[in-house]
C-alpha positions in Angstrom: 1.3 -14.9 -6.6 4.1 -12.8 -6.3 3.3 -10.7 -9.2 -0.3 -10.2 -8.3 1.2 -9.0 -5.0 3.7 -6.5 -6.6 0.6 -5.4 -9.0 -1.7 -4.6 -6.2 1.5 -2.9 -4.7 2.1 -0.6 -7.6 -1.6 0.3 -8.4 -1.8 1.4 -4.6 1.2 3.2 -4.6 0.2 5.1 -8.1 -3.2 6.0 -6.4 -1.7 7.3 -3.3 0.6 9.3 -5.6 -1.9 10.9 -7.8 -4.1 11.7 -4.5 -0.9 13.7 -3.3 -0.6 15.4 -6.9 -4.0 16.4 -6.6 -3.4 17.4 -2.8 -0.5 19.6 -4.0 -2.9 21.4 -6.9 -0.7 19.8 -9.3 -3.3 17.7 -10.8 -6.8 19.5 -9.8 -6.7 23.0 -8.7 -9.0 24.0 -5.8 -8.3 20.5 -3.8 -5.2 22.1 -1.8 -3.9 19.9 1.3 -0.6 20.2 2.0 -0.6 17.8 5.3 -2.9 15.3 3.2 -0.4 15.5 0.2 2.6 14.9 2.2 0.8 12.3 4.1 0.2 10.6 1.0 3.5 11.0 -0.6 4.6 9.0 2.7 2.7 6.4 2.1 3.5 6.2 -1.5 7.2 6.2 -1.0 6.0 3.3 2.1 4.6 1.1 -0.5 6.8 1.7 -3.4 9.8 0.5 -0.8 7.4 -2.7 -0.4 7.5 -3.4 -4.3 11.2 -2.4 -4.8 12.1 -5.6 -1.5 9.7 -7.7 -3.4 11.9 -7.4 -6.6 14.8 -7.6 -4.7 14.4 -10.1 -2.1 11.3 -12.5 -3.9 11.2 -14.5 -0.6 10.1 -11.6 1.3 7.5 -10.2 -1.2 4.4 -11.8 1.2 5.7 -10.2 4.5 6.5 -6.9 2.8 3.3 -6.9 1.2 1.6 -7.3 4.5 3.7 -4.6 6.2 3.4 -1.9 4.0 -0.2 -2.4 3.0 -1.0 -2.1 6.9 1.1 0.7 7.4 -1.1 2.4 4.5 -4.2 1.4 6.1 -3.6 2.1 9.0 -2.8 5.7 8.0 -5.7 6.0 5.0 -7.8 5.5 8.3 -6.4 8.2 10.1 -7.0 10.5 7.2 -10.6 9.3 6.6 -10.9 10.1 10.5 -9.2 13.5 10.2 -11.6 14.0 6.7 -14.6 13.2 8.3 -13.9 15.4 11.5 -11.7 18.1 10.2 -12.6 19.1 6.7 -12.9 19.5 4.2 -15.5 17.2 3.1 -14.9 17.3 -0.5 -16.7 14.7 -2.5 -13.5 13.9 -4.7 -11.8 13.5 -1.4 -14.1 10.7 0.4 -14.2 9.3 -2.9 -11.1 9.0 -3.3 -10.1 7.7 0.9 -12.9 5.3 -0.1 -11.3 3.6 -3.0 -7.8 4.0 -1.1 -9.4 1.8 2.1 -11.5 -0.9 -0.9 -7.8 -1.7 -2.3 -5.8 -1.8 0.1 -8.1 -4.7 1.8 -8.2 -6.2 -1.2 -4.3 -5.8 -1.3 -4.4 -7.2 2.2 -6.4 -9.8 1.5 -4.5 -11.1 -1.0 -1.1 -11.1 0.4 -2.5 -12.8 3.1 -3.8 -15.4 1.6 -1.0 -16.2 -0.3 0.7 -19.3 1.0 3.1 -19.7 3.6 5.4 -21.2 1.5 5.0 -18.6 -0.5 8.0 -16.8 2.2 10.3 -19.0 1.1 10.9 -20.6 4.2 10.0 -24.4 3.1 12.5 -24.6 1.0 15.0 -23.3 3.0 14.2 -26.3 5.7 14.1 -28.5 3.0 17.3 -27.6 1.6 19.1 -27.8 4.9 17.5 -31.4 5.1 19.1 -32.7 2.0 21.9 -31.8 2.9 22.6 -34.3 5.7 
């Protein structure tokens, strides 16, 4: 499970960062957003810092997951909001807010389901209750 997580984590992250590329006319030319690039670049770095605690701290990879995937969802829907209302409504750019909000449920989803044990807190208590 925890390397499912940190896959869904890294895919997201890489999408987010080639949506930034694009946004920055480093990739595409003609798709310049400087606000949407750096908002993306945000939430690259956002979920990047998710997978790098998951490989650091294994017992956390569940909550991180959930944290950071949120925290991109949360602002993929503000820039689907700010698309839909502000401009501009680029095709490649719903598209691509589309497939950003599909993954990161199905990030979501996944970390959530993943066990609570899976935090690393069961075998903490049962540690502690050898002990004695």
């Amino acid at each position: 499970m925890v390397n499912r997580i940190r896959l869904l984590l890294g895919l997201e992250a890489a999408v987010f960062i080639a949506a930034a590329l694009i946004h920055f006319g480093v990739v595409l030319d003609g798709y310049n957003d400087q606000e949407a690039g750096m908002a993306e670049s945000v939430i690259a770095i956002v979920l990047l810092a998710g997978l790098l605690t998951s490989l650091l701290r294994p017992d956390w990879t569940r909550r991180a997951g959930i944290l950071v995937q949120g925290f991109a969802l949360v602002g993929t829907f503000v820039g689907l909001i700010l698309l839909v209302t502000l401009g501009p409504r680029t095709l490649l750019d719903i598209a691509i807010h589309v497939a950003m909000v599909v993954l990161l449920v199905s990030g979501l989803v996944v970390t959530v389901r993943a066990p609570a044990t899976f935090q690393g807190m069961s075998h903490r208590v049962t540690d502690t209750a050898n002990r004695r």
